[in-house]
C-alpha positions in Angstrom: 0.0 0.0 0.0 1.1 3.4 -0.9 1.7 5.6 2.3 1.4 9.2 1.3 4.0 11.6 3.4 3.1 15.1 4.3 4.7 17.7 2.3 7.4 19.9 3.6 7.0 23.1 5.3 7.7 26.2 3.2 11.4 27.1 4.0 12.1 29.9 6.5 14.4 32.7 5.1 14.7 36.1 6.4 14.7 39.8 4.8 18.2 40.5 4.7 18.7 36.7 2.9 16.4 37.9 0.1 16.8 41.8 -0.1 19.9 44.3 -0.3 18.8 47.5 1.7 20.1 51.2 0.1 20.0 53.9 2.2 18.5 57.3 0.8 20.6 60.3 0.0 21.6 62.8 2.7 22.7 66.5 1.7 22.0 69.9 3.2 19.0 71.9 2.8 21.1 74.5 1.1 22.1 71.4 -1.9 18.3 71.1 -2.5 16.5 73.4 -5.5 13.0 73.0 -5.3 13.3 72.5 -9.9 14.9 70.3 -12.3 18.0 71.8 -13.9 21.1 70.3 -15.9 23.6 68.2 -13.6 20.4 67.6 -10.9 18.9 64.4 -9.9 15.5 64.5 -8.5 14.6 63.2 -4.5 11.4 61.7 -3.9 10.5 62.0 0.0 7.7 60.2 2.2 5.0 62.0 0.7 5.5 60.1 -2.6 4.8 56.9 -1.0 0.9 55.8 -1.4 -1.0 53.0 -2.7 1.3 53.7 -5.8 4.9 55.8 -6.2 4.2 59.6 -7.0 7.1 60.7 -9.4 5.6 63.7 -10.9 5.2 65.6 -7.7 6.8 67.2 -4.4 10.2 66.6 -5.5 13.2 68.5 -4.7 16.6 68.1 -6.7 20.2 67.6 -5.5 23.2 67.9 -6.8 24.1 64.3 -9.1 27.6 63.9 -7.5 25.7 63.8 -4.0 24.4 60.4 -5.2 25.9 57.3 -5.4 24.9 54.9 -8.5 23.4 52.5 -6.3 21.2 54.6 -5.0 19.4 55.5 -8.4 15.7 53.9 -8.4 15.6 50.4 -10.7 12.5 48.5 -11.7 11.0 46.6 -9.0 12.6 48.6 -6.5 10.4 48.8 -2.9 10.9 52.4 -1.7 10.0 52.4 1.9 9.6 55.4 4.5 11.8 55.0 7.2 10.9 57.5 9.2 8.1 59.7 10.4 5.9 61.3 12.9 3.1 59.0 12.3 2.8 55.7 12.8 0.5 55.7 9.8 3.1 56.6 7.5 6.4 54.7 8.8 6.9 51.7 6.9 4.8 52.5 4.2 6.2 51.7 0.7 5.8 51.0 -2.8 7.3 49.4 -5.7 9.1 51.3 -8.9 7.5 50.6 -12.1 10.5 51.2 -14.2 14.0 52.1 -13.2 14.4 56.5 -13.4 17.3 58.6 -12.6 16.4 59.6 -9.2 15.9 58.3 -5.9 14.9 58.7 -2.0 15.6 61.4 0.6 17.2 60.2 3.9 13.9 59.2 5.6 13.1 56.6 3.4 15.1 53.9 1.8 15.5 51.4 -1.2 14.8 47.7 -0.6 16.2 45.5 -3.5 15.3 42.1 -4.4 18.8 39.7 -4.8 16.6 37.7 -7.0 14.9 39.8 -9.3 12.0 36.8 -9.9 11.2 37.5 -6.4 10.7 41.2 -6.4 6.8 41.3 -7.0 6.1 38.7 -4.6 8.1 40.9 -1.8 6.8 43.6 -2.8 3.2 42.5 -1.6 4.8 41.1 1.3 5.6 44.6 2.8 2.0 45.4 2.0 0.8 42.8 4.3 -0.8 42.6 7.8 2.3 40.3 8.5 4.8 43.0 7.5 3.0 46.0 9.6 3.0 44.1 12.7 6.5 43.3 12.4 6.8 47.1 11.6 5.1 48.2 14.4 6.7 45.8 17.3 9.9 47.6 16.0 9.5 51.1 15.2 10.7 53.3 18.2 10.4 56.6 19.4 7.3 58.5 21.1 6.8 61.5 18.7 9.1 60.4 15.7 8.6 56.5 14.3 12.0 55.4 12.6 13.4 52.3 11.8 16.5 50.6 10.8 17.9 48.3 7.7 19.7 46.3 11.0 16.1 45.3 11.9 14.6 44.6 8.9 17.5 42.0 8.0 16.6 40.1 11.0 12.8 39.6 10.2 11.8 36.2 9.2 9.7 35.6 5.9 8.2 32.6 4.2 9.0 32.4 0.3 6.7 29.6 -1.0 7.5 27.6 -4.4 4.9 29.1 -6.5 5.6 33.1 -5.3 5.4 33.6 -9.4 2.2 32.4 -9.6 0.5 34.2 -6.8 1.9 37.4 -7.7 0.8 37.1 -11.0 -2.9 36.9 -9.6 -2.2 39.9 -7.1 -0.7 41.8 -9.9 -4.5 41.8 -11.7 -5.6 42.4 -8.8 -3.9 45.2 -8.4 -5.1 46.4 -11.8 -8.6 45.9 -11.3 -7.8 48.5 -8.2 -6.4 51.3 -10.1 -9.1 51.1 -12.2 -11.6 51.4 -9.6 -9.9 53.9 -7.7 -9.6 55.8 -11.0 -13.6 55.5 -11.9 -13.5 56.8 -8.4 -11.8 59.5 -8.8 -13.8 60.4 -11.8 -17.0 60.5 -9.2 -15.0 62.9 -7.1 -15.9 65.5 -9.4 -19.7 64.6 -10.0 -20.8 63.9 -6.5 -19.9 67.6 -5.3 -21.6 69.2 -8.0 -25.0 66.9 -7.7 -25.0 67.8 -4.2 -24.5 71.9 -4.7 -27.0 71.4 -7.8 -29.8 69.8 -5.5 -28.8 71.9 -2.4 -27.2 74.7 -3.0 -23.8 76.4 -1.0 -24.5 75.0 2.7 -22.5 78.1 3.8 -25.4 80.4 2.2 -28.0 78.5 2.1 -29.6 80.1 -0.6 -32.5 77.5 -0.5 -33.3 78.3 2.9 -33.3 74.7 4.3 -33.8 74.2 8.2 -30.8 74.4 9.8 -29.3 72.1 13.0 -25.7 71.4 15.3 -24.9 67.9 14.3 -25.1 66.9 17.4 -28.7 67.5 17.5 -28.5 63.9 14.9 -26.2 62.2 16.5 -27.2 59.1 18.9 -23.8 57.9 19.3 -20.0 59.3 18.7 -16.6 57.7 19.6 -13.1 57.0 17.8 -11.2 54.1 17.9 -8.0 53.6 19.9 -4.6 53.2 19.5 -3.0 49.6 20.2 -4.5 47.4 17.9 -1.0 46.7 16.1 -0.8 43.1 18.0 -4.6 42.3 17.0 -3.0 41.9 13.2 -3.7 39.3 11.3 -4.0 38.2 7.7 -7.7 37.2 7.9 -10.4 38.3 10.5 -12.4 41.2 11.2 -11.8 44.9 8.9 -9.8 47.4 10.9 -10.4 51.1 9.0 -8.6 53.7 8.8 -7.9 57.1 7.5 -6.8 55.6 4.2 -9.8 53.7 4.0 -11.8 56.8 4.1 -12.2 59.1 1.2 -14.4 62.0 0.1 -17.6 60.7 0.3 -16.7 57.6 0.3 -15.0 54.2 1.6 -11.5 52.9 -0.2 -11.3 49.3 0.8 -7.8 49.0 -1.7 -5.5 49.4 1.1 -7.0 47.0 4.4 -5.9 45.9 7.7 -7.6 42.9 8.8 -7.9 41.9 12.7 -8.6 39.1 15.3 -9.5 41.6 18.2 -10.2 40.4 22.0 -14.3 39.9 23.0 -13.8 43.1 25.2 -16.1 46.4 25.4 -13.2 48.3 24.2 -14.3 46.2 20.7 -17.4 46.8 21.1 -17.2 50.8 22.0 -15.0 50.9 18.3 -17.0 48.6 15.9 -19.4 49.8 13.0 -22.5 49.2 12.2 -24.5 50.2 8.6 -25.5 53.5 8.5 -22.9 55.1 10.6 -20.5 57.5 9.1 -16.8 58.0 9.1 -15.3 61.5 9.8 -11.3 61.8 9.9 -10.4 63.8 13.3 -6.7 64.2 12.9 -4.2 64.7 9.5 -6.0 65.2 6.7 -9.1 66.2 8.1 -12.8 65.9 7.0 -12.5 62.5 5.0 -16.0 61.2 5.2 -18.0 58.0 4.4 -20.7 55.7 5.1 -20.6 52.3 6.2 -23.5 50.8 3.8 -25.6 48.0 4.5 -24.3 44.3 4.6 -21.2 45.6 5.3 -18.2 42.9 6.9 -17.5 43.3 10.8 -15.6 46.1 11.0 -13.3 48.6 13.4 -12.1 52.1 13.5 -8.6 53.2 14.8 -7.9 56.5 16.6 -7.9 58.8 13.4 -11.7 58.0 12.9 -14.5 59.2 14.6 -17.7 57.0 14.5 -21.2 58.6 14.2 -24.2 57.0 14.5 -27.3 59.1 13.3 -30.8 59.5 13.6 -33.8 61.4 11.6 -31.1 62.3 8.9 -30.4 60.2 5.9 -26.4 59.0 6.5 -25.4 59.2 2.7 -26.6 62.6 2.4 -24.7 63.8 5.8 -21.5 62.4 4.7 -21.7 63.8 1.3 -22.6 67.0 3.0 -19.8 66.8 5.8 -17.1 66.0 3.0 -18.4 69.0 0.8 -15.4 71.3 -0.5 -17.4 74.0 2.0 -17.1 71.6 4.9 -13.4 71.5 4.2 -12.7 75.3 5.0 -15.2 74.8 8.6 -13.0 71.5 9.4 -9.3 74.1 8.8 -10.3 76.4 10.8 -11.4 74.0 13.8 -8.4 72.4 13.4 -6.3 73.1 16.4 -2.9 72.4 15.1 -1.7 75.1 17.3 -1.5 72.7 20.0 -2.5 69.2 18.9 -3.6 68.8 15.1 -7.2 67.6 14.7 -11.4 67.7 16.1 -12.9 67.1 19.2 -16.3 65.7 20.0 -18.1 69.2 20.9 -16.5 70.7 17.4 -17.9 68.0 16.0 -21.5 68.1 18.1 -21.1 71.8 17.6 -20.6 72.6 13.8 -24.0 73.6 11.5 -25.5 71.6 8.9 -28.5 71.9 6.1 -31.1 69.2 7.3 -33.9 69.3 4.0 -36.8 67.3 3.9 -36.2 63.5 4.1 -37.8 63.0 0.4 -34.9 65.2 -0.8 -32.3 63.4 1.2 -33.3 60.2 -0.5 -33.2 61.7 -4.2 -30.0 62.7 -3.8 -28.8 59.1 -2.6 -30.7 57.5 -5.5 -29.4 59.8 -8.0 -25.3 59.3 -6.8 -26.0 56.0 -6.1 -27.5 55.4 -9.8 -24.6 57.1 -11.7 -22.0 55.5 -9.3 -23.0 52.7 -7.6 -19.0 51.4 -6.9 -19.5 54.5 -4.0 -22.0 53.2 -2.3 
Protein backbone atom coordinates (compact mmCIF):
# COMPACT_ATOMS: atom_id res chain seq x y z
CA UNK A 1 0.00 0.00 0.00
CA UNK A 2 1.06 3.41 -0.90
CA UNK A 3 1.69 5.62 2.29
CA UNK A 4 1.38 9.16 1.30
CA UNK A 5 4.00 11.64 3.36
CA UNK A 6 3.11 15.15 4.33
CA UNK A 7 4.71 17.68 2.34
CA UNK A 8 7.42 19.85 3.62
CA UNK A 9 6.99 23.13 5.25
CA UNK A 10 7.73 26.16 3.23
CA UNK A 11 11.36 27.12 3.97
CA UNK A 12 12.09 29.90 6.46
CA UNK A 13 14.42 32.74 5.14
CA UNK A 14 14.72 36.06 6.43
CA UNK A 15 14.68 39.80 4.78
CA UNK A 16 18.16 40.50 4.71
CA UNK A 17 18.73 36.65 2.95
CA UNK A 18 16.43 37.93 0.09
CA UNK A 19 16.77 41.84 -0.07
CA UNK A 20 19.88 44.28 -0.33
CA UNK A 21 18.81 47.48 1.74
CA UNK A 22 20.11 51.16 0.09
CA UNK A 23 19.98 53.87 2.25
CA UNK A 24 18.52 57.30 0.84
CA UNK A 25 20.56 60.34 0.01
CA UNK A 26 21.64 62.81 2.69
CA UNK A 27 22.67 66.53 1.66
CA UNK A 28 21.97 69.86 3.24
CA UNK A 29 19.00 71.88 2.81
CA UNK A 30 21.08 74.50 1.10
CA UNK A 31 22.06 71.42 -1.91
CA UNK A 32 18.27 71.08 -2.52
CA UNK A 33 16.49 73.41 -5.45
CA UNK A 34 13.00 73.04 -5.33
CA UNK A 35 13.26 72.54 -9.91
CA UNK A 36 14.87 70.34 -12.30
CA UNK A 37 18.04 71.79 -13.85
CA UNK A 38 21.13 70.34 -15.87
CA UNK A 39 23.55 68.23 -13.63
CA UNK A 40 20.42 67.63 -10.90
CA UNK A 41 18.86 64.35 -9.89
CA UNK A 42 15.52 64.48 -8.48
CA UNK A 43 14.59 63.23 -4.53
CA UNK A 44 11.41 61.68 -3.92
CA UNK A 45 10.49 62.02 0.03
CA UNK A 46 7.75 60.25 2.21
CA UNK A 47 5.00 62.03 0.69
CA UNK A 48 5.47 60.15 -2.64
CA UNK A 49 4.75 56.90 -1.02
CA UNK A 50 0.94 55.82 -1.40
CA UNK A 51 -0.95 53.00 -2.66
CA UNK A 52 1.29 53.74 -5.78
CA UNK A 53 4.92 55.79 -6.22
CA UNK A 54 4.17 59.59 -6.96
CA UNK A 55 7.15 60.73 -9.40
CA UNK A 56 5.59 63.71 -10.93
CA UNK A 57 5.23 65.64 -7.75
CA UNK A 58 6.84 67.18 -4.44
CA UNK A 59 10.24 66.61 -5.49
CA UNK A 60 13.22 68.54 -4.70
CA UNK A 61 16.62 68.15 -6.75
CA UNK A 62 20.17 67.59 -5.45
CA UNK A 63 23.20 67.91 -6.82
CA UNK A 64 24.06 64.33 -9.09
CA UNK A 65 27.60 63.87 -7.52
CA UNK A 66 25.67 63.82 -3.96
CA UNK A 67 24.39 60.43 -5.19
CA UNK A 68 25.91 57.31 -5.43
CA UNK A 69 24.92 54.93 -8.46
CA UNK A 70 23.41 52.51 -6.32
CA UNK A 71 21.22 54.62 -5.02
CA UNK A 72 19.37 55.53 -8.37
CA UNK A 73 15.70 53.86 -8.44
CA UNK A 74 15.65 50.44 -10.70
CA UNK A 75 12.48 48.54 -11.65
CA UNK A 76 10.95 46.61 -9.04
CA UNK A 77 12.61 48.58 -6.46
CA UNK A 78 10.42 48.85 -2.92
CA UNK A 79 10.88 52.37 -1.75
CA UNK A 80 9.95 52.37 1.86
CA UNK A 81 9.58 55.41 4.54
CA UNK A 82 11.80 55.00 7.23
CA UNK A 83 10.95 57.53 9.24
CA UNK A 84 8.14 59.68 10.45
CA UNK A 85 5.92 61.27 12.91
CA UNK A 86 3.06 59.01 12.30
CA UNK A 87 2.81 55.75 12.76
CA UNK A 88 0.52 55.68 9.77
CA UNK A 89 3.07 56.61 7.52
CA UNK A 90 6.43 54.74 8.81
CA UNK A 91 6.90 51.74 6.88
CA UNK A 92 4.79 52.49 4.24
CA UNK A 93 6.23 51.66 0.72
CA UNK A 94 5.79 51.01 -2.79
CA UNK A 95 7.29 49.42 -5.72
CA UNK A 96 9.14 51.27 -8.90
CA UNK A 97 7.47 50.56 -12.11
CA UNK A 98 10.50 51.23 -14.21
CA UNK A 99 14.02 52.15 -13.24
CA UNK A 100 14.36 56.47 -13.37
CA UNK A 101 17.32 58.58 -12.58
CA UNK A 102 16.38 59.60 -9.16
CA UNK A 103 15.87 58.31 -5.86
CA UNK A 104 14.91 58.65 -1.96
CA UNK A 105 15.57 61.37 0.62
CA UNK A 106 17.19 60.16 3.90
CA UNK A 107 13.94 59.19 5.64
CA UNK A 108 13.07 56.60 3.37
CA UNK A 109 15.09 53.90 1.82
CA UNK A 110 15.50 51.40 -1.18
CA UNK A 111 14.77 47.74 -0.57
CA UNK A 112 16.15 45.53 -3.50
CA UNK A 113 15.32 42.12 -4.35
CA UNK A 114 18.78 39.73 -4.82
CA UNK A 115 16.56 37.72 -6.97
CA UNK A 116 14.86 39.77 -9.33
CA UNK A 117 11.98 36.81 -9.93
CA UNK A 118 11.19 37.48 -6.42
CA UNK A 119 10.73 41.16 -6.41
CA UNK A 120 6.83 41.34 -7.01
CA UNK A 121 6.13 38.69 -4.60
CA UNK A 122 8.14 40.93 -1.82
CA UNK A 123 6.80 43.56 -2.75
CA UNK A 124 3.23 42.52 -1.65
CA UNK A 125 4.85 41.14 1.35
CA UNK A 126 5.60 44.64 2.82
CA UNK A 127 1.96 45.39 2.02
CA UNK A 128 0.81 42.79 4.27
CA UNK A 129 -0.78 42.57 7.83
CA UNK A 130 2.32 40.31 8.49
CA UNK A 131 4.84 42.98 7.49
CA UNK A 132 3.04 46.00 9.58
CA UNK A 133 3.01 44.12 12.69
CA UNK A 134 6.53 43.31 12.42
CA UNK A 135 6.81 47.05 11.59
CA UNK A 136 5.11 48.23 14.39
CA UNK A 137 6.71 45.78 17.31
CA UNK A 138 9.91 47.61 16.03
CA UNK A 139 9.50 51.11 15.19
CA UNK A 140 10.66 53.33 18.24
CA UNK A 141 10.37 56.55 19.40
CA UNK A 142 7.34 58.48 21.12
CA UNK A 143 6.78 61.47 18.74
CA UNK A 144 9.08 60.41 15.65
CA UNK A 145 8.57 56.48 14.31
CA UNK A 146 11.98 55.35 12.65
CA UNK A 147 13.40 52.28 11.77
CA UNK A 148 16.54 50.57 10.81
CA UNK A 149 17.89 48.31 7.74
CA UNK A 150 19.68 46.27 11.02
CA UNK A 151 16.06 45.31 11.87
CA UNK A 152 14.64 44.59 8.92
CA UNK A 153 17.51 42.04 7.99
CA UNK A 154 16.59 40.05 10.97
CA UNK A 155 12.81 39.63 10.16
CA UNK A 156 11.80 36.20 9.16
CA UNK A 157 9.67 35.57 5.90
CA UNK A 158 8.21 32.60 4.24
CA UNK A 159 9.02 32.38 0.27
CA UNK A 160 6.74 29.56 -1.04
CA UNK A 161 7.55 27.64 -4.38
CA UNK A 162 4.89 29.13 -6.45
CA UNK A 163 5.56 33.06 -5.32
CA UNK A 164 5.36 33.64 -9.40
CA UNK A 165 2.17 32.39 -9.59
CA UNK A 166 0.52 34.16 -6.78
CA UNK A 167 1.94 37.42 -7.68
CA UNK A 168 0.76 37.07 -11.02
CA UNK A 169 -2.88 36.85 -9.63
CA UNK A 170 -2.20 39.88 -7.06
CA UNK A 171 -0.67 41.84 -9.93
CA UNK A 172 -4.53 41.77 -11.72
CA UNK A 173 -5.64 42.38 -8.84
CA UNK A 174 -3.87 45.20 -8.37
CA UNK A 175 -5.14 46.45 -11.84
CA UNK A 176 -8.65 45.86 -11.29
CA UNK A 177 -7.78 48.48 -8.15
CA UNK A 178 -6.38 51.34 -10.12
CA UNK A 179 -9.12 51.06 -12.16
CA UNK A 180 -11.63 51.43 -9.56
CA UNK A 181 -9.89 53.93 -7.75
CA UNK A 182 -9.63 55.76 -11.05
CA UNK A 183 -13.55 55.49 -11.85
CA UNK A 184 -13.53 56.82 -8.41
CA UNK A 185 -11.77 59.47 -8.84
CA UNK A 186 -13.81 60.38 -11.81
CA UNK A 187 -17.05 60.46 -9.21
CA UNK A 188 -15.03 62.88 -7.13
CA UNK A 189 -15.88 65.48 -9.40
CA UNK A 190 -19.72 64.57 -10.03
CA UNK A 191 -20.81 63.86 -6.51
CA UNK A 192 -19.88 67.63 -5.34
CA UNK A 193 -21.55 69.15 -8.04
CA UNK A 194 -24.96 66.86 -7.71
CA UNK A 195 -25.03 67.84 -4.22
CA UNK A 196 -24.52 71.89 -4.74
CA UNK A 197 -26.98 71.41 -7.76
CA UNK A 198 -29.84 69.76 -5.48
CA UNK A 199 -28.77 71.87 -2.45
CA UNK A 200 -27.24 74.75 -2.99
CA UNK A 201 -23.81 76.41 -1.05
CA UNK A 202 -24.50 75.01 2.65
CA UNK A 203 -22.49 78.13 3.76
CA UNK A 204 -25.44 80.40 2.16
CA UNK A 205 -28.01 78.50 2.10
CA UNK A 206 -29.55 80.11 -0.63
CA UNK A 207 -32.54 77.53 -0.45
CA UNK A 208 -33.27 78.27 2.93
CA UNK A 209 -33.33 74.70 4.26
CA UNK A 210 -33.84 74.19 8.22
CA UNK A 211 -30.77 74.37 9.78
CA UNK A 212 -29.31 72.09 13.03
CA UNK A 213 -25.69 71.40 15.30
CA UNK A 214 -24.88 67.87 14.25
CA UNK A 215 -25.05 66.89 17.37
CA UNK A 216 -28.68 67.52 17.49
CA UNK A 217 -28.53 63.91 14.87
CA UNK A 218 -26.23 62.19 16.54
CA UNK A 219 -27.24 59.10 18.92
CA UNK A 220 -23.78 57.92 19.33
CA UNK A 221 -20.01 59.29 18.66
CA UNK A 222 -16.62 57.74 19.62
CA UNK A 223 -13.12 57.03 17.83
CA UNK A 224 -11.15 54.14 17.94
CA UNK A 225 -7.95 53.60 19.93
CA UNK A 226 -4.65 53.21 19.50
CA UNK A 227 -2.96 49.63 20.17
CA UNK A 228 -4.49 47.38 17.91
CA UNK A 229 -1.04 46.65 16.08
CA UNK A 230 -0.83 43.11 18.00
CA UNK A 231 -4.64 42.28 17.02
CA UNK A 232 -2.95 41.91 13.17
CA UNK A 233 -3.69 39.29 11.34
CA UNK A 234 -3.99 38.17 7.74
CA UNK A 235 -7.74 37.24 7.93
CA UNK A 236 -10.36 38.34 10.46
CA UNK A 237 -12.40 41.20 11.17
CA UNK A 238 -11.79 44.91 8.94
CA UNK A 239 -9.81 47.43 10.86
CA UNK A 240 -10.40 51.08 8.96
CA UNK A 241 -8.58 53.75 8.84
CA UNK A 242 -7.94 57.09 7.47
CA UNK A 243 -6.81 55.56 4.17
CA UNK A 244 -9.84 53.70 3.99
CA UNK A 245 -11.83 56.80 4.07
CA UNK A 246 -12.22 59.11 1.16
CA UNK A 247 -14.43 62.00 0.06
CA UNK A 248 -17.57 60.70 0.26
CA UNK A 249 -16.69 57.56 0.28
CA UNK A 250 -14.99 54.18 1.56
CA UNK A 251 -11.48 52.94 -0.21
CA UNK A 252 -11.31 49.35 0.82
CA UNK A 253 -7.80 48.98 -1.72
CA UNK A 254 -5.45 49.44 1.07
CA UNK A 255 -7.01 46.99 4.37
CA UNK A 256 -5.95 45.94 7.66
CA UNK A 257 -7.60 42.86 8.85
CA UNK A 258 -7.87 41.91 12.65
CA UNK A 259 -8.60 39.07 15.33
CA UNK A 260 -9.48 41.61 18.23
CA UNK A 261 -10.17 40.36 21.98
CA UNK A 262 -14.33 39.92 22.97
CA UNK A 263 -13.75 43.10 25.25
CA UNK A 264 -16.10 46.42 25.44
CA UNK A 265 -13.24 48.32 24.20
CA UNK A 266 -14.34 46.25 20.74
CA UNK A 267 -17.37 46.80 21.06
CA UNK A 268 -17.16 50.80 21.96
CA UNK A 269 -15.00 50.93 18.31
CA UNK A 270 -17.03 48.58 15.92
CA UNK A 271 -19.36 49.77 12.96
CA UNK A 272 -22.50 49.16 12.23
CA UNK A 273 -24.53 50.18 8.61
CA UNK A 274 -25.55 53.48 8.49
CA UNK A 275 -22.92 55.12 10.58
CA UNK A 276 -20.46 57.49 9.06
CA UNK A 277 -16.84 58.04 9.09
CA UNK A 278 -15.32 61.46 9.77
CA UNK A 279 -11.32 61.76 9.86
CA UNK A 280 -10.41 63.85 13.32
CA UNK A 281 -6.68 64.21 12.92
CA UNK A 282 -4.17 64.70 9.52
CA UNK A 283 -6.01 65.19 6.65
CA UNK A 284 -9.08 66.21 8.12
CA UNK A 285 -12.79 65.92 6.99
CA UNK A 286 -12.48 62.55 5.04
CA UNK A 287 -15.97 61.21 5.16
CA UNK A 288 -18.00 58.00 4.39
CA UNK A 289 -20.69 55.71 5.14
CA UNK A 290 -20.64 52.28 6.22
CA UNK A 291 -23.54 50.83 3.76
CA UNK A 292 -25.65 48.03 4.52
CA UNK A 293 -24.26 44.34 4.62
CA UNK A 294 -21.23 45.56 5.33
CA UNK A 295 -18.19 42.94 6.87
CA UNK A 296 -17.45 43.25 10.82
CA UNK A 297 -15.64 46.12 11.02
CA UNK A 298 -13.30 48.60 13.41
CA UNK A 299 -12.08 52.10 13.51
CA UNK A 300 -8.64 53.24 14.75
CA UNK A 301 -7.85 56.49 16.61
CA UNK A 302 -7.93 58.76 13.45
CA UNK A 303 -11.70 57.98 12.88
CA UNK A 304 -14.54 59.17 14.55
CA UNK A 305 -17.68 57.05 14.48
CA UNK A 306 -21.21 58.57 14.20
CA UNK A 307 -24.24 56.96 14.45
CA UNK A 308 -27.34 59.08 13.30
CA UNK A 309 -30.78 59.47 13.63
CA UNK A 310 -33.84 61.44 11.59
CA UNK A 311 -31.10 62.35 8.92
CA UNK A 312 -30.40 60.22 5.94
CA UNK A 313 -26.40 58.96 6.45
CA UNK A 314 -25.38 59.22 2.66
CA UNK A 315 -26.61 62.62 2.36
CA UNK A 316 -24.69 63.80 5.83
CA UNK A 317 -21.54 62.44 4.72
CA UNK A 318 -21.69 63.77 1.32
CA UNK A 319 -22.60 66.98 3.03
CA UNK A 320 -19.76 66.81 5.84
CA UNK A 321 -17.10 65.97 3.01
CA UNK A 322 -18.40 68.95 0.75
CA UNK A 323 -15.45 71.26 -0.46
CA UNK A 324 -17.43 74.04 2.03
CA UNK A 325 -17.06 71.60 4.86
CA UNK A 326 -13.37 71.51 4.21
CA UNK A 327 -12.75 75.25 4.97
CA UNK A 328 -15.17 74.85 8.58
CA UNK A 329 -12.96 71.47 9.38
CA UNK A 330 -9.33 74.07 8.78
CA UNK A 331 -10.31 76.41 10.81
CA UNK A 332 -11.39 74.05 13.80
CA UNK A 333 -8.39 72.35 13.40
CA UNK A 334 -6.34 73.11 16.44
CA UNK A 335 -2.92 72.43 15.14
CA UNK A 336 -1.75 75.14 17.27
CA UNK A 337 -1.52 72.68 20.02
CA UNK A 338 -2.50 69.17 18.90
CA UNK A 339 -3.63 68.83 15.15
CA UNK A 340 -7.22 67.58 14.70
CA UNK A 341 -11.41 67.72 16.11
CA UNK A 342 -12.87 67.10 19.24
CA UNK A 343 -16.27 65.71 20.01
CA UNK A 344 -18.06 69.16 20.90
CA UNK A 345 -16.51 70.74 17.42
CA UNK A 346 -17.89 67.98 16.04
CA UNK A 347 -21.51 68.07 18.07
CA UNK A 348 -21.09 71.78 17.58
CA UNK A 349 -20.58 72.57 13.77
CA UNK A 350 -24.02 73.63 11.49
CA UNK A 351 -25.48 71.59 8.93
CA UNK A 352 -28.46 71.88 6.09
CA UNK A 353 -31.13 69.22 7.29
CA UNK A 354 -33.86 69.26 3.97
CA UNK A 355 -36.83 67.25 3.87
CA UNK A 356 -36.18 63.46 4.12
CA UNK A 357 -37.79 62.99 0.43
CA UNK A 358 -34.93 65.18 -0.85
CA UNK A 359 -32.30 63.42 1.19
CA UNK A 360 -33.31 60.21 -0.53
CA UNK A 361 -33.24 61.72 -4.19
CA UNK A 362 -30.04 62.74 -3.81
CA UNK A 363 -28.84 59.07 -2.60
CA UNK A 364 -30.65 57.51 -5.50
CA UNK A 365 -29.45 59.84 -8.00
CA UNK A 366 -25.30 59.29 -6.84
CA UNK A 367 -25.96 55.98 -6.09
CA UNK A 368 -27.53 55.39 -9.82
CA UNK A 369 -24.57 57.12 -11.67
CA UNK A 370 -21.98 55.47 -9.27
CA UNK A 371 -23.03 52.65 -7.64
CA UNK A 372 -19.04 51.40 -6.94
CA UNK A 373 -19.49 54.52 -4.03
CA UNK A 374 -22.01 53.21 -2.31
Amino acid sequence: MKVSTPSAPHPRTTLGDECEFIRGVTFAEGDAAPTPAAGMTPILRAGNIADDLNVDSDLVWVPCGLVDENQLLRKNDIVVCMSSGSSEVVGKTARVSAARHASVGSFCGIIRARDPDKAAYLSYYFRSSSFRAQRDRVARGANIQNLRFSQFEKMPLVIPPDQRRIAGILDKADRLRRMRRYALELSDQFLPALFLRMFGDPAANSMRWSVAELGDHLSYLTSGSRGWAKYYSDDGDLFLRIENVGRGMLLLDDIIRVRPPHNAETRRTAVAPGDVLLSITADLGRCALIPERFPRAYVNQHLALMRVEDINGFFLAAQLASPWFRSVWDRLDRSAVKSGLNFDDIRGVGIIVPPQSEQERYTRAARQQYGLRT
